[in-house]
C-alpha positions in Angstrom: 14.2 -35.1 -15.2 16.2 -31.5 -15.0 13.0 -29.7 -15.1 11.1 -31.7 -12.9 14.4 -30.9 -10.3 14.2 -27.2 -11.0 10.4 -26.9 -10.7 10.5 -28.5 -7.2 14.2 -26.5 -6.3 11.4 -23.3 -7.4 8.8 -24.4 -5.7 11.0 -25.1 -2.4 12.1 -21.2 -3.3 8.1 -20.4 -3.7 6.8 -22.0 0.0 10.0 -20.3 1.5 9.5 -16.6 0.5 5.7 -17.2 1.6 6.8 -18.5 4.7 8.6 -15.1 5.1 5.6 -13.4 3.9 3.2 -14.9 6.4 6.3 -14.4 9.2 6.3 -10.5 8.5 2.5 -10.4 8.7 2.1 -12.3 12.2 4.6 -9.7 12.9 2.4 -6.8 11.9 -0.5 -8.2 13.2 1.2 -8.2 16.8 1.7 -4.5 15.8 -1.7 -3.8 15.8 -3.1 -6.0 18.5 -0.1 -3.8 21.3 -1.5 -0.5 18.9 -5.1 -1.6 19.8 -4.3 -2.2 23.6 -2.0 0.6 24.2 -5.2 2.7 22.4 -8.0 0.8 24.9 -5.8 1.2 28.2 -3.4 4.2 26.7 -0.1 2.3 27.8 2.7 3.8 26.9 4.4 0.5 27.5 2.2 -1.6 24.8 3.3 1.8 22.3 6.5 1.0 23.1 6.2 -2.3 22.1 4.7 -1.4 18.5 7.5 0.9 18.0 10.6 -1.7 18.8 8.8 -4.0 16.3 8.9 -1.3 13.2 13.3 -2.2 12.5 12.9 -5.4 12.4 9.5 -5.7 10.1 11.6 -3.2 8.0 14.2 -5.1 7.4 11.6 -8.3 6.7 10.6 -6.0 4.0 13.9 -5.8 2.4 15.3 -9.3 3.2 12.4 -10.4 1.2 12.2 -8.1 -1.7 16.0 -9.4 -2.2 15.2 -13.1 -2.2 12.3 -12.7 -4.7 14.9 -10.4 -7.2 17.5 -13.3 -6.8 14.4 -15.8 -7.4 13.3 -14.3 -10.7 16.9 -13.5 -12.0 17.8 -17.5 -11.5 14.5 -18.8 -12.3 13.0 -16.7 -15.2 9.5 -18.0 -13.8 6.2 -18.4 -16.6 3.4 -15.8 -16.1 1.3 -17.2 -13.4 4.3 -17.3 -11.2 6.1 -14.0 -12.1 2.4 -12.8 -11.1 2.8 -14.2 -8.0 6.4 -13.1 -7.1 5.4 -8.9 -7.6 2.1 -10.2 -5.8 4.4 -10.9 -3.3 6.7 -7.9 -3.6 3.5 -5.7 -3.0 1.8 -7.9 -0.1 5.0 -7.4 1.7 5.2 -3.3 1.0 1.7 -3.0 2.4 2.1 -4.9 5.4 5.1 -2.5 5.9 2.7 0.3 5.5 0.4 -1.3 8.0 3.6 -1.9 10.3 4.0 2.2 9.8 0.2 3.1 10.8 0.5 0.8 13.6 3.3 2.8 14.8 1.9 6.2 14.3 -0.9 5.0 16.5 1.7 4.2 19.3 3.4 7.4 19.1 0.2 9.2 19.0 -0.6 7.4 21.8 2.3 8.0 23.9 2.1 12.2 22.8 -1.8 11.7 24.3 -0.3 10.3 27.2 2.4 12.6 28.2 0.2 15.3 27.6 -2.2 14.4 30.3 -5.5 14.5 28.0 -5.7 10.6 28.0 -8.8 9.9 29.6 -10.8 12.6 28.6 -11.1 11.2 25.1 -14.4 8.9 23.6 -12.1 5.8 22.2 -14.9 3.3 22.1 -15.8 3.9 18.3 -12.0 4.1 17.3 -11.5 0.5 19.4 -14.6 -1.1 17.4 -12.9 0.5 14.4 -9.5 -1.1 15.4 -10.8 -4.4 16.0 -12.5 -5.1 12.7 -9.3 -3.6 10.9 -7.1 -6.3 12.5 -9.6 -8.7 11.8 -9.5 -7.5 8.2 -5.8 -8.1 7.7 -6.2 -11.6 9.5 -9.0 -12.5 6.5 -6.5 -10.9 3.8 -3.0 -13.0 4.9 -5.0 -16.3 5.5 -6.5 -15.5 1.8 -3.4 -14.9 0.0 -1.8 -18.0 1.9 -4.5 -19.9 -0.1 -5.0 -17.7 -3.7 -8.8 -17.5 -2.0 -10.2 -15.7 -4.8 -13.7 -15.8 -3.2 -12.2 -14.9 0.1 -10.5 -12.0 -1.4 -14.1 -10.5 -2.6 -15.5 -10.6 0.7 -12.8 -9.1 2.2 -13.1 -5.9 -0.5 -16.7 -5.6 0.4 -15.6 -5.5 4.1 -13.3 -3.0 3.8 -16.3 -0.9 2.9 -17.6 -1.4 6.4 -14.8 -0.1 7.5 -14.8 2.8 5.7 -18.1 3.7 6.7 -17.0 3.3 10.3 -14.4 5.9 9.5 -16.9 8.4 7.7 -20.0 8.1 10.9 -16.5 8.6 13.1 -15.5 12.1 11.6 -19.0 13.0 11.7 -19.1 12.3 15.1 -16.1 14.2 15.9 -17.1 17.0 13.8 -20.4 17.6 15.8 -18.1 17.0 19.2 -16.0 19.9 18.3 -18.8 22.7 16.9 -20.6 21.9 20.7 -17.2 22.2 22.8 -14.6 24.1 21.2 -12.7 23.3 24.0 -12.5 19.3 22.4 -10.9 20.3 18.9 -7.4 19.4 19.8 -8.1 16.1 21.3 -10.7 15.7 18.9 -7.8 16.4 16.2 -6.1 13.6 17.9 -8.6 11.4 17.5 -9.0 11.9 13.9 -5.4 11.1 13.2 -5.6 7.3 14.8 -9.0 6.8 13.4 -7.3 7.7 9.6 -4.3 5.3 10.5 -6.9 2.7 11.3 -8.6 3.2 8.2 -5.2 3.2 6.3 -5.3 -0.4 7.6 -8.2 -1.7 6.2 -6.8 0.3 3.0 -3.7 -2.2 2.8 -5.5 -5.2 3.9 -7.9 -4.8 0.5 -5.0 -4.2 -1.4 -3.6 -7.4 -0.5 -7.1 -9.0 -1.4 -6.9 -7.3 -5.2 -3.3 -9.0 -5.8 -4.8 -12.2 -4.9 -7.8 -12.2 -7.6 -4.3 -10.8 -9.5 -2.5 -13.4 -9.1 -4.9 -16.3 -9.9 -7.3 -14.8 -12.5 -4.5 -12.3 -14.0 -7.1 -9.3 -13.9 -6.1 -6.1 -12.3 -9.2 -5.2 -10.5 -7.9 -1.7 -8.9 -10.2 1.3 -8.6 -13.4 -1.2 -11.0 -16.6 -1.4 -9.2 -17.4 -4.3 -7.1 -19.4 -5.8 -9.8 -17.1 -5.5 -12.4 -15.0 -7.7 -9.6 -17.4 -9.8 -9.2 -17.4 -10.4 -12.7 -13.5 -11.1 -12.8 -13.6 -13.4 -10.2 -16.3 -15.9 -11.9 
């Protein structure tokens, strides 16, 4: 009868810090989606917005990092579920880190702004790149919410797109700068939010890994995608 108590006072503890988890990243999330408007219609107010957001996902970061070290000093927890708890540790670093690249877009944004180049620059790629990066970590947090092991693979082979989006970008900006000199600093600009976008995609497929982590115990970090695949069956 004790243990049955504990294991449902843990499991209580479990759905709480998840709770937390999935608060920080609806948080993050409206990072991006004010990063992604403030990008489309260069508003300095919407960059604003991501930047008041970045203390208090910061301190989600910490408040929850302290609740799982309390967790696992009290609770000692079996393998699957000590798996879970540093999965948890490390879902909530990256969504910091997505919280960070979200804000470097908003402050690249407002420095575009204020120096008058705004409109002059070709954001339609980076917005397409944006869009499918916050879908990305959308996929990842409703994944880890349920261990989707399956969901977790598609996002990894998504990320790719992604990726590719990036590499067609800098070649694009690459070819804009050798036929207009005159575009190399704003196309400079340009490459700097398109890598912070990327880095977003980056995170989101790291959060997919610690889910096939957590439920098939297999590190799949820097393996191909069939030696995933594999891991996963």
């Amino acid at each position: 009868m004790p243990d049955k108590h504990l294991s449902a006072q843990f499991d209580t503890e479990l759905n709480g810090v998840s709770s937390r988890v999935m608060e920080m990243g609806g948080l993050v999330e409206s990072q991006i989606h004010q990063a992604i408007y403030a990008l489309s219609n260069f508003s300095a107010e919407a960059a604003d917005q991501v930047m008041g957001l970045e203390g208090k996902v910061n301190a989600m970061e910490v408040e929850i990092d302290r609740e799982l070290a309390s967790i696992i000093g009290r609770r000692q927890p079996t393998a699957r579920d000590l798996r879970l708890l540093l999965a948890i540790s490390k879902t909530t670093a990256n969504l910091e880190r997505v919280g960070d690249e979200a804000t470097k877009v908003a402050r690249m944004i407002k420095s575009i702004i204020q120096s008058g180049s705004a409109r002059a620059l070709p954001t339609s790629d980076l917005r397409t790149a944006s869009d499918l990066a916050a879908g990305l970590l959308r996929k990842a947090l409703d994944a880890f919410a349920r261990l989707d092991t399956q969901a977790a693979v598609s996002i990894l082979k998504e990320d790719n797109l992604i990726d590719e989006e990036f590499d067609g970008f800098v070649r694009k900006l690459i070819t804009y700068m050798m036929e207009d000199p005159r575009t190399i600093s704003s196309s400079l600009d340009l490459l700097f939010l398109a890598k912070a976008i990327e880095r977003i995609g980056d995170h989101s497929k790291n959060i997919a890994e610690l889910i096939i982590y957590v439920v098939k115990g297999a590190d799949v970090r820097h393996i191909s995608m069939e030696e995933i695949e594999s891991a996963v069956r």
